[in-house]
Each structure stands twice: as structure tokens, then as C-alpha cells.
Predicted model as a PDB file, atoms N, CA, C, CB and O in Angstrom, pLDDT in the B-factor column:
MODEL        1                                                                  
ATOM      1  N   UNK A   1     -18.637  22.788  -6.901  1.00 89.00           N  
ATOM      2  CA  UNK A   1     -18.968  21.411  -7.236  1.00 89.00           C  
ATOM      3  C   UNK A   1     -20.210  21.034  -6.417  1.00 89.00           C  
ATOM      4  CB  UNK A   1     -17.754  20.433  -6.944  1.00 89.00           C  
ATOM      5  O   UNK A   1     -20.286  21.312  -5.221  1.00 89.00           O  
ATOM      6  N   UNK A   2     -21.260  20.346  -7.137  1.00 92.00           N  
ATOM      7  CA  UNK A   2     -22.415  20.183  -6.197  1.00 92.00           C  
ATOM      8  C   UNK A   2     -21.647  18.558  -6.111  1.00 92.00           C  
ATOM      9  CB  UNK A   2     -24.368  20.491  -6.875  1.00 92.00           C  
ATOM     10  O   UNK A   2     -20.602  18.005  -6.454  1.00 92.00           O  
ATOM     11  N   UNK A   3     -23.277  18.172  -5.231  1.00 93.00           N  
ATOM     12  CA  UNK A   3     -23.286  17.011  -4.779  1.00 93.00           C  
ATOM     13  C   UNK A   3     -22.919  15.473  -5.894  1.00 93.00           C  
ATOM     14  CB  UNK A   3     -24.649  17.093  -4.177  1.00 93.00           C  
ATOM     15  O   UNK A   3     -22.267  14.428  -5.906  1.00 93.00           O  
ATOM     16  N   UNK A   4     -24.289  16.641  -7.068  1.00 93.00           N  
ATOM     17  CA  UNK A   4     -24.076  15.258  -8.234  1.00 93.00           C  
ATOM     18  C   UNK A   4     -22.803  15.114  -8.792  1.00 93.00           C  
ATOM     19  CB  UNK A   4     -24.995  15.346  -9.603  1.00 93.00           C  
ATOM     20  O   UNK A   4     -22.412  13.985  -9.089  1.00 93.00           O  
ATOM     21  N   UNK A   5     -21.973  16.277  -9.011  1.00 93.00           N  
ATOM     22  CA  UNK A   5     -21.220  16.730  -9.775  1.00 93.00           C  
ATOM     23  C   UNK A   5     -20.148  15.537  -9.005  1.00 93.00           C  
ATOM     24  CB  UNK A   5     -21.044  18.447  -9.820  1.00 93.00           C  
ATOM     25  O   UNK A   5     -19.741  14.574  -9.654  1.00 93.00           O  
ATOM     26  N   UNK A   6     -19.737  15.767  -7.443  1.00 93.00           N  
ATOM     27  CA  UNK A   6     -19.104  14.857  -6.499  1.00 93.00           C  
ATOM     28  C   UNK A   6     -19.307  13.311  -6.781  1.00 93.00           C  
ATOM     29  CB  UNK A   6     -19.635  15.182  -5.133  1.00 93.00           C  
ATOM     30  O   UNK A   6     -18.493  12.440  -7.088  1.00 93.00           O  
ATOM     31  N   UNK A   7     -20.505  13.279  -6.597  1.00 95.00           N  
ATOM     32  CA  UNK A   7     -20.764  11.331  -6.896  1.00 95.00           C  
ATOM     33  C   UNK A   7     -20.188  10.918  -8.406  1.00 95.00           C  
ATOM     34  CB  UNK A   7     -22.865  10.775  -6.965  1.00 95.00           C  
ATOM     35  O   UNK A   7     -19.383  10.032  -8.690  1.00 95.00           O  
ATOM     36  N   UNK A   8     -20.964  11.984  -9.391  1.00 95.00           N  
ATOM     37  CA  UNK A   8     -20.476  11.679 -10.875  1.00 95.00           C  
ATOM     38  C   UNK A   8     -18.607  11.540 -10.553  1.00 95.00           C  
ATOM     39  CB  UNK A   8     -21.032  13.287 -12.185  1.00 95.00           C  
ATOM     40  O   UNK A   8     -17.949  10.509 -10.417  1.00 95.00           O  
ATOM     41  N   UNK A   9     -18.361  12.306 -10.529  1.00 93.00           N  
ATOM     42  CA  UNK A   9     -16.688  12.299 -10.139  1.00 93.00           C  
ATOM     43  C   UNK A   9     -15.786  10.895  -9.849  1.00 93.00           C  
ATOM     44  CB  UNK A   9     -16.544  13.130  -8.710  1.00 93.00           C  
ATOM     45  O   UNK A   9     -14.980  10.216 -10.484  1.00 93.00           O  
ATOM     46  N   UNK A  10     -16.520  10.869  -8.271  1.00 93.00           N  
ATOM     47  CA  UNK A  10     -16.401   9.805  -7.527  1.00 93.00           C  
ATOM     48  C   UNK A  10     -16.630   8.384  -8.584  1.00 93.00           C  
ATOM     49  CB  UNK A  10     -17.482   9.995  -6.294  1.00 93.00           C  
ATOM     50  O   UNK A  10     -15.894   7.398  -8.622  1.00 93.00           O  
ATOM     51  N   UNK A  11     -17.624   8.580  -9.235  1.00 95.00           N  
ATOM     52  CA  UNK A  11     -17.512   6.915  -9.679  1.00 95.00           C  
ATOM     53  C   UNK A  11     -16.753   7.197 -11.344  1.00 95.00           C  
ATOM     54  CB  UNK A  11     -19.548   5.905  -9.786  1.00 95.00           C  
ATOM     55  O   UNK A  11     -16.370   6.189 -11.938  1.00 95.00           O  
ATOM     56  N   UNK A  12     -16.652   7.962 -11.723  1.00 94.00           N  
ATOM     57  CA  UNK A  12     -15.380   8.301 -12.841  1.00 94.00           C  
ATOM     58  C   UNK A  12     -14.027   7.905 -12.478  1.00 94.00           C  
ATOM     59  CB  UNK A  12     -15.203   9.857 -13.112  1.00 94.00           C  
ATOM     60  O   UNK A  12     -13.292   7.481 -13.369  1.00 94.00           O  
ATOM     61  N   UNK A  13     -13.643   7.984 -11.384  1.00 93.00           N  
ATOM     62  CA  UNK A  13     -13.156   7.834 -10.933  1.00 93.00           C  
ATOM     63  C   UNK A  13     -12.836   6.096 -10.289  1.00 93.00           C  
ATOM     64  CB  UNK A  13     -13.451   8.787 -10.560  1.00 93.00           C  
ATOM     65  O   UNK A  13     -11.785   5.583  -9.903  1.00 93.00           O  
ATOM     66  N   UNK A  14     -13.843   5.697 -10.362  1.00 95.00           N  
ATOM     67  CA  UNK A  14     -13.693   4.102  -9.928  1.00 95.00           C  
ATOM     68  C   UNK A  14     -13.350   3.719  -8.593  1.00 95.00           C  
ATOM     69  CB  UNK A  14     -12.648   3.433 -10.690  1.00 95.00           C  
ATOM     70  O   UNK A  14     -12.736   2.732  -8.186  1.00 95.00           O  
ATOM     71  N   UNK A  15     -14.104   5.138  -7.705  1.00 96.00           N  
ATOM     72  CA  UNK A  15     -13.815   4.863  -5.920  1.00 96.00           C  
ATOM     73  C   UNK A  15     -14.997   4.517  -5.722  1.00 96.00           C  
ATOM     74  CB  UNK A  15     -13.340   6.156  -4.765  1.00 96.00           C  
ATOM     75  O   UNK A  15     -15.970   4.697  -6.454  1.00 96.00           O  
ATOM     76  N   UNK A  16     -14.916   3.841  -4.387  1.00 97.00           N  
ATOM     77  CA  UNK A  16     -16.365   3.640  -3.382  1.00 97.00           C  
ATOM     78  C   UNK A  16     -16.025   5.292  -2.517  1.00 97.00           C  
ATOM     79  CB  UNK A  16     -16.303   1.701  -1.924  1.00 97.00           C  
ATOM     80  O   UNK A  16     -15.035   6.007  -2.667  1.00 97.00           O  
ATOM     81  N   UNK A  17     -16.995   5.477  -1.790  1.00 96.00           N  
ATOM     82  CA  UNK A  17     -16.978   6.868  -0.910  1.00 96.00           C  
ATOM     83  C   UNK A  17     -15.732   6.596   0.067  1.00 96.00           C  
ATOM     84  CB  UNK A  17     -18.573   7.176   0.074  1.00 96.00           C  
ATOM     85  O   UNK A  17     -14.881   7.458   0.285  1.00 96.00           O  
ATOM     86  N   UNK A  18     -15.716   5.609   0.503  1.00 97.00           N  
ATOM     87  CA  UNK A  18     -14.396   4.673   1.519  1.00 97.00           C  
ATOM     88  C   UNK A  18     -12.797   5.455   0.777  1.00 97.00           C  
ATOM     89  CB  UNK A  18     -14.453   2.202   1.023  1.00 97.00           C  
ATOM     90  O   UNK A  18     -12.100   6.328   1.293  1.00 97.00           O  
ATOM     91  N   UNK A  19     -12.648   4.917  -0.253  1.00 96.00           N  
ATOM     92  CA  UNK A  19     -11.468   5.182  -1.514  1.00 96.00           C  
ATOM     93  C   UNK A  19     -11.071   6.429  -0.986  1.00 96.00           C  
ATOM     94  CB  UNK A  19     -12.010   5.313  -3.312  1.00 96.00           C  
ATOM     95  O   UNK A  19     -10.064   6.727  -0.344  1.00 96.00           O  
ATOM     96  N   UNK A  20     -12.233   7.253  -1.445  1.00 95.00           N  
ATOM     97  CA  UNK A  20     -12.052   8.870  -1.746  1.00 95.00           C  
ATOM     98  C   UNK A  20     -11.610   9.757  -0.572  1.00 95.00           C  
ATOM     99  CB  UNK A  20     -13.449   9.511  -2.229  1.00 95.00           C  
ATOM    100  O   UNK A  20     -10.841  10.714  -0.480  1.00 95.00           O  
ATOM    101  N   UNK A  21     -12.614   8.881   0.541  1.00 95.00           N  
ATOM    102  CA  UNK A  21     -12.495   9.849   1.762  1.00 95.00           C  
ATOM    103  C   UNK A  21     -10.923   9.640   2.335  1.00 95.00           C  
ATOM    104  CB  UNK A  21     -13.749   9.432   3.047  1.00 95.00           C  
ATOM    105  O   UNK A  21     -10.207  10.357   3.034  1.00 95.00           O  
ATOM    106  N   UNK A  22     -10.668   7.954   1.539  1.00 95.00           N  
ATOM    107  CA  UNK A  22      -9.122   7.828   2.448  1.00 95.00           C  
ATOM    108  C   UNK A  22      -7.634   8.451   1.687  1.00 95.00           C  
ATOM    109  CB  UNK A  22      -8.775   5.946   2.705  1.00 95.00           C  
ATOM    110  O   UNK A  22      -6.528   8.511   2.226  1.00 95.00           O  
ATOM    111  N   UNK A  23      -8.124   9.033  -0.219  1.00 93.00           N  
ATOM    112  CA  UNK A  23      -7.490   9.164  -0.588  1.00 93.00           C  
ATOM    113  C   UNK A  23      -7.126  10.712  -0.273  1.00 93.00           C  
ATOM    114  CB  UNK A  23      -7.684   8.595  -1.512  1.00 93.00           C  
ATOM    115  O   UNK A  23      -5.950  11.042  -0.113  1.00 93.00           O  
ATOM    116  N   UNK A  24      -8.302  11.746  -0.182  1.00 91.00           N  
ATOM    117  CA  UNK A  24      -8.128  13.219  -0.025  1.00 91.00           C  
ATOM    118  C   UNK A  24      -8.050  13.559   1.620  1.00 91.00           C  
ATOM    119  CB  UNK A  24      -9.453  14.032  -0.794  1.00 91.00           C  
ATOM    120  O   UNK A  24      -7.914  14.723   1.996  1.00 91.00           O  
ATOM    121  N   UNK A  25      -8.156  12.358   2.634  1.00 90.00           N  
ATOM    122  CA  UNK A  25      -8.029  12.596   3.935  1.00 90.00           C  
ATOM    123  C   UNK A  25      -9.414  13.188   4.634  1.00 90.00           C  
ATOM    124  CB  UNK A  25      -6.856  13.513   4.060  1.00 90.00           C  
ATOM    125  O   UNK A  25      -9.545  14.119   5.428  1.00 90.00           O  
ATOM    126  N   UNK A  26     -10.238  12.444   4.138  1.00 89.00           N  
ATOM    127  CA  UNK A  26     -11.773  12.562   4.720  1.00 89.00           C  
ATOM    128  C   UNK A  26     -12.244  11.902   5.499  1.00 89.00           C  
ATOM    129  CB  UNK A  26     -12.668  12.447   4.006  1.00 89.00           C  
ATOM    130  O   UNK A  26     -11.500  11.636   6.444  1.00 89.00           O  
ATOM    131  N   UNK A  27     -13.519  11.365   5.532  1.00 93.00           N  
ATOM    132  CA  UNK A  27     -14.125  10.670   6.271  1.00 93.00           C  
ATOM    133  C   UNK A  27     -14.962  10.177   5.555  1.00 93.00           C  
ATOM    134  CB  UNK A  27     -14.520  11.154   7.243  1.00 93.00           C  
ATOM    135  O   UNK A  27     -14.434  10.064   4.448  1.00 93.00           O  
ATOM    136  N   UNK A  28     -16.300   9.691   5.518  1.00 95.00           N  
ATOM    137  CA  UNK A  28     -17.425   8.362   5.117  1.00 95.00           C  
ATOM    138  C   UNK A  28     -18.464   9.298   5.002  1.00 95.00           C  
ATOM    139  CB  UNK A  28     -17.811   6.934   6.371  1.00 95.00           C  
ATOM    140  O   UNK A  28     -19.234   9.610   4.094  1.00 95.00           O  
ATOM    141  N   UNK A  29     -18.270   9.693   6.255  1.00 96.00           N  
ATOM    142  CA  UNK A  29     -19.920  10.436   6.255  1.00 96.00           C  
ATOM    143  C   UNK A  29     -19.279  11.868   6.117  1.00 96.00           C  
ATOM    144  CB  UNK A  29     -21.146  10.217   7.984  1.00 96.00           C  
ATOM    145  O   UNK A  29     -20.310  12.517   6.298  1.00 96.00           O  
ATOM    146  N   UNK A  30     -18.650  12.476   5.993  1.00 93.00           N  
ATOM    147  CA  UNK A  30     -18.211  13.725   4.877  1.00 93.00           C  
ATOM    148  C   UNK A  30     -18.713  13.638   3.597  1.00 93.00           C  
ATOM    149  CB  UNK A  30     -16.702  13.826   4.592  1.00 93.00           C  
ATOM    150  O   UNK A  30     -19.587  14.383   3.152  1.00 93.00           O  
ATOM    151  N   UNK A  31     -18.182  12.752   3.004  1.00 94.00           N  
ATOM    152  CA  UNK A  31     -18.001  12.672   1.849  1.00 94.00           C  
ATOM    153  C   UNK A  31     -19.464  12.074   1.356  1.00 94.00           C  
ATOM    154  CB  UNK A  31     -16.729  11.914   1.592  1.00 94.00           C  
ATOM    155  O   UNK A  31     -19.749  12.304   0.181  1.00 94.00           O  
ATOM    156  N   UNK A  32     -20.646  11.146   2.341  1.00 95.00           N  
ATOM    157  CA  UNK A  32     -21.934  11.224   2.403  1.00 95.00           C  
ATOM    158  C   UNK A  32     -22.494  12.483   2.104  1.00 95.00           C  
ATOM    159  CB  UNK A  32     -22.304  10.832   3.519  1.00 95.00           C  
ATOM    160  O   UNK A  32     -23.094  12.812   1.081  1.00 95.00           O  
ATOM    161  N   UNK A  33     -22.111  13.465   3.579  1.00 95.00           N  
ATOM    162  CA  UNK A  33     -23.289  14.690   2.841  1.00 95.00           C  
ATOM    163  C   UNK A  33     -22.738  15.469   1.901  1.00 95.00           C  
ATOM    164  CB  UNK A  33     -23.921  15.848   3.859  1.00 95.00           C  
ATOM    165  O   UNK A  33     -23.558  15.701   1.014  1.00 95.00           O  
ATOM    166  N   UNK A  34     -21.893  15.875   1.753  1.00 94.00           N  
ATOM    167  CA  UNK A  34     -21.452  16.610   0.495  1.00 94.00           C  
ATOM    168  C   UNK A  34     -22.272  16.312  -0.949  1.00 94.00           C  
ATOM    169  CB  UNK A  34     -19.921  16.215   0.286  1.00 94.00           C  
ATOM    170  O   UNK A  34     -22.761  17.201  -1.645  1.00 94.00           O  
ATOM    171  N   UNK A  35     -22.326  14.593  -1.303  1.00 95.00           N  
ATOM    172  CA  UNK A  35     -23.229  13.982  -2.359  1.00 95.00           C  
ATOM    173  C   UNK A  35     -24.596  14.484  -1.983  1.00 95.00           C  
ATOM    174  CB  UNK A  35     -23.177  12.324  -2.409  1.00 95.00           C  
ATOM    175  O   UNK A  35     -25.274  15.160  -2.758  1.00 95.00           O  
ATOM    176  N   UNK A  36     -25.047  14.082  -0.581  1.00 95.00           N  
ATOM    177  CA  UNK A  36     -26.401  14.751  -0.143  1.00 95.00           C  
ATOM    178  C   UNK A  36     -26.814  16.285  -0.501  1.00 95.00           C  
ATOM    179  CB  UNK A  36     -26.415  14.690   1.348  1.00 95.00           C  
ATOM    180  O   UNK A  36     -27.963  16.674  -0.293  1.00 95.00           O  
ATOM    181  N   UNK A  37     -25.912  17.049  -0.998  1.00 92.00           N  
ATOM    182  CA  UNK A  37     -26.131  18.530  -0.659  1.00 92.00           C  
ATOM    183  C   UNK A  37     -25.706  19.394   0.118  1.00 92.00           C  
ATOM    184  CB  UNK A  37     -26.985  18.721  -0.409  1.00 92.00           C  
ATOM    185  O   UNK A  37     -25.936  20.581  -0.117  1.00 92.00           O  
ATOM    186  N   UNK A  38     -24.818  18.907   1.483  1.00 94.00           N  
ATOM    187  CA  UNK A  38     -24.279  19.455   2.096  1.00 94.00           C  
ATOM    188  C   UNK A  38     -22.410  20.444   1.266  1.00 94.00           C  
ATOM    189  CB  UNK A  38     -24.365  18.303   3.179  1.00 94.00           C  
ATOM    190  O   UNK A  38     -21.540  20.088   0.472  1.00 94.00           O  
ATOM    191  N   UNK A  39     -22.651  21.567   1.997  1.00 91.00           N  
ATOM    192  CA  UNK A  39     -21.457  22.370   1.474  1.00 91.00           C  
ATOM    193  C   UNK A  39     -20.274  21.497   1.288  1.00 91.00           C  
ATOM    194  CB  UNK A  39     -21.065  23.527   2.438  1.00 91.00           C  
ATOM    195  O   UNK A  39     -20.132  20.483   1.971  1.00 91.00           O  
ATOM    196  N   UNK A  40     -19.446  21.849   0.411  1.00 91.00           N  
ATOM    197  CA  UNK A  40     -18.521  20.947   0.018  1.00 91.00           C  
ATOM    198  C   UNK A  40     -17.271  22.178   0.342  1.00 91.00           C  
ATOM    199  CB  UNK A  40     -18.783  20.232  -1.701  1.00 91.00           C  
ATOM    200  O   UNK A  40     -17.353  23.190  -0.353  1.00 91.00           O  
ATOM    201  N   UNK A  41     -16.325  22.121   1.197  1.00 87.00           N  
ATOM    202  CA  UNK A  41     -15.380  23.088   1.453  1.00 87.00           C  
ATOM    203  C   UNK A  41     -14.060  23.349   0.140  1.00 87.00           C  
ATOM    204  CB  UNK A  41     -14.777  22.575   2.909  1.00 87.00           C  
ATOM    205  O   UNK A  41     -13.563  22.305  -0.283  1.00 87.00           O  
ATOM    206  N   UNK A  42     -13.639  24.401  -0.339  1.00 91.00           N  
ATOM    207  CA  UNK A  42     -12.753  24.745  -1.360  1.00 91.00           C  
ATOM    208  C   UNK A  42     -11.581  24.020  -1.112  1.00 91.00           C  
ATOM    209  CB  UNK A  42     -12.502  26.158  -1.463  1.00 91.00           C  
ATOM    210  O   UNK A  42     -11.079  23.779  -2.210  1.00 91.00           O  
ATOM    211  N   UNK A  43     -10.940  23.584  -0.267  1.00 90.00           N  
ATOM    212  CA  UNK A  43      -9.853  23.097  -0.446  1.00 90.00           C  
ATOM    213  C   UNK A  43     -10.402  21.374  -0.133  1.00 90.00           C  
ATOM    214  CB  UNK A  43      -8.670  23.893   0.531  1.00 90.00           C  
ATOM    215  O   UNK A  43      -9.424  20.736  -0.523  1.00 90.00           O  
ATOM    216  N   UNK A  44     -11.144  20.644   0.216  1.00 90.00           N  
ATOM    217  CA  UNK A  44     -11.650  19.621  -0.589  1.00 90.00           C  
ATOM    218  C   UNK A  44     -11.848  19.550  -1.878  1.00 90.00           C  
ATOM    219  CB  UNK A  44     -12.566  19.366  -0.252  1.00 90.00           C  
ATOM    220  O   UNK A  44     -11.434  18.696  -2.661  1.00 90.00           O  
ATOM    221  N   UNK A  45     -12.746  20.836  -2.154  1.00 92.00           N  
ATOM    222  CA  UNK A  45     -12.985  20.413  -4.113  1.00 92.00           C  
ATOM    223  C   UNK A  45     -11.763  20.520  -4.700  1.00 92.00           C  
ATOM    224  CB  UNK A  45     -14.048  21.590  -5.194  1.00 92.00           C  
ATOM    225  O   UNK A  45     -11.685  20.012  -5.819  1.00 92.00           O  
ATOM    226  N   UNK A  46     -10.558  21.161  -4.157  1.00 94.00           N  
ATOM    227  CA  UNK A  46      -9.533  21.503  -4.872  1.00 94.00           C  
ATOM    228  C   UNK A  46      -8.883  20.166  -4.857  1.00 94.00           C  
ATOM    229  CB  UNK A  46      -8.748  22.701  -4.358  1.00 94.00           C  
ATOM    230  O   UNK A  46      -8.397  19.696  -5.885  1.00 94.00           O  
ATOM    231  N   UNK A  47      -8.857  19.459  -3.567  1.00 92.00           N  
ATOM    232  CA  UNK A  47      -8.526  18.119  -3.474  1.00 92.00           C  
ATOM    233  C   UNK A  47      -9.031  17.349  -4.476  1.00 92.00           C  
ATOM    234  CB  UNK A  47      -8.888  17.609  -2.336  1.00 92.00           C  
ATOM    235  O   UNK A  47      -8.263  16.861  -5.306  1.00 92.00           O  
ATOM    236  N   UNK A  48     -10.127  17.177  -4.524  1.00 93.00           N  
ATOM    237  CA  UNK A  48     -10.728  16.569  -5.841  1.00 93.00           C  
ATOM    238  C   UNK A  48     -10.124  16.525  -7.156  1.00 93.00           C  
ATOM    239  CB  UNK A  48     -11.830  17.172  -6.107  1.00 93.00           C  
ATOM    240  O   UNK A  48      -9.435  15.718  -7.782  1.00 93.00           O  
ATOM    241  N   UNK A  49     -10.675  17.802  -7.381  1.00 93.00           N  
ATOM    242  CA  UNK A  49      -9.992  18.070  -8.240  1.00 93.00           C  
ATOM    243  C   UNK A  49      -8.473  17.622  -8.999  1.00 93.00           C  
ATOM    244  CB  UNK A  49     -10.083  18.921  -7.902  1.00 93.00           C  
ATOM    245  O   UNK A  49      -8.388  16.850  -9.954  1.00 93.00           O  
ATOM    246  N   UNK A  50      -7.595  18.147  -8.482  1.00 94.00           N  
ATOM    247  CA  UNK A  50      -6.629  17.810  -8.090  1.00 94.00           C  
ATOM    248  C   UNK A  50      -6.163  16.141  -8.758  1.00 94.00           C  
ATOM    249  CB  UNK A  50      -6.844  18.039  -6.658  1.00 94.00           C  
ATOM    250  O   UNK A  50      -5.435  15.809  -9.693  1.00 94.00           O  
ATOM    251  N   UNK A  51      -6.990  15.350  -7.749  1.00 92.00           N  
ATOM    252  CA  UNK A  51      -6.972  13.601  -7.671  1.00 92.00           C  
ATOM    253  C   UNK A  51      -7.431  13.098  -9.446  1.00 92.00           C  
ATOM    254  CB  UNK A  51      -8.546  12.881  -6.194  1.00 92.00           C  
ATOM    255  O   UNK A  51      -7.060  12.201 -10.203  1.00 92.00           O  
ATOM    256  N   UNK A  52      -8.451  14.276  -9.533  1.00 93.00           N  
ATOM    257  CA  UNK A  52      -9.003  13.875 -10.861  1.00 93.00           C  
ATOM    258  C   UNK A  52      -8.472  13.867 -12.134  1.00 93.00           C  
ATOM    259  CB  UNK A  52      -9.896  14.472 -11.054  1.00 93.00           C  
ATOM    260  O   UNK A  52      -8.515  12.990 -12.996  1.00 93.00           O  
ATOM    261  N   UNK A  53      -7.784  15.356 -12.136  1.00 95.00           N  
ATOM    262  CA  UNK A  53      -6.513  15.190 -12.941  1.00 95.00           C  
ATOM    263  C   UNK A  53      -5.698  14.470 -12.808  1.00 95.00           C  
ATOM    264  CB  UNK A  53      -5.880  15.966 -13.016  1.00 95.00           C  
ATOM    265  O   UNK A  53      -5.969  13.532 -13.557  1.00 95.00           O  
ATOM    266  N   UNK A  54      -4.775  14.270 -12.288  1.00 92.00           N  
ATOM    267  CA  UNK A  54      -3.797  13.302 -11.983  1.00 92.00           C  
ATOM    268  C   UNK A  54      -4.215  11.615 -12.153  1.00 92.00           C  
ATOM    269  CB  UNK A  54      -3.411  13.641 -10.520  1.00 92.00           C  
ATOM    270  O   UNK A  54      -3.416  10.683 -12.253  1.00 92.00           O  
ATOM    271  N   UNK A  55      -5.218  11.565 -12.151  1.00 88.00           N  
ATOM    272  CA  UNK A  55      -6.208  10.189 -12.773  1.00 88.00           C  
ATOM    273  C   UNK A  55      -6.458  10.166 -14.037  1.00 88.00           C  
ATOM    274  CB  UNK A  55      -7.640  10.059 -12.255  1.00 88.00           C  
ATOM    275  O   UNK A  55      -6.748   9.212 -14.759  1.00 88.00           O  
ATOM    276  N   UNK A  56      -6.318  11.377 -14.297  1.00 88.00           N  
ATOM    277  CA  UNK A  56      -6.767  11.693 -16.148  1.00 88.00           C  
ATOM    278  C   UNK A  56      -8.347  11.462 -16.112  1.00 88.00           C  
ATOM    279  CB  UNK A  56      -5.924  10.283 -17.571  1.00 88.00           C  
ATOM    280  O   UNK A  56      -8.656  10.540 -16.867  1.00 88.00           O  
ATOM    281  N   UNK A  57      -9.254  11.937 -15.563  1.00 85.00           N  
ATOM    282  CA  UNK A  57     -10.466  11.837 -15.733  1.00 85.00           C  
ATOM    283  C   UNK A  57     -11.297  13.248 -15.629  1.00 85.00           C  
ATOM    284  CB  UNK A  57     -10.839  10.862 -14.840  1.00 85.00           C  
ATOM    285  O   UNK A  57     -12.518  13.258 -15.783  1.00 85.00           O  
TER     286      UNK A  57                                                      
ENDMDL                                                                          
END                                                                             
């Protein structure tokens, strides 16, 4: 999952970065660089993931 792929997600989703980081057990500025480009770790995206289904999105 890149960065865009994350933000696109994220607002499919109908979170602020706040939401997300508190829903998968993150942080603010995690979940900042990851959108920036920074590596996004597999069992986060799986987290994602995960949230996204279960949202139906």
C-alpha cells in the first residue's frame, strides 16, 4: 500500500489521521509519514485493511 493508496483509504473511510491512528493503535505522525512515503509496516496494512473491510469500503 503506498502513501496515496493510505490517504485514499483513510478518507473512504470517513477518518481524520487522529480516527485511524486511534482505531488500528497508531499514532498521528505514523500515520503522517506513511501518507508522506514513508514505509508502511505489513501488519499495519493488514490492519488497514482489515478495518476496511469490515467498513465495507
Amino acid at each position: 500500500m503506498t502513501g496515496k493508496e493510505l490517504k485514499a483509504a483513510r478518507k473512504l473511510l470517513g477518518m481524520t489521521v487522529e480516527q485511524l491512528a486511534a482505531e488500528i493503535g497508531g499514532n498521528t505522525r505514523t500515520i503522517n509519514g506513511w501518507e508522506q512515503g514513508r514505509s508502511i509496516s505489513g501488519i499495519a496494512e493488514k490492519a488497514i485493511r482489515d478495518l476496511m473491510k469490515t467498513k465495507g469500503v
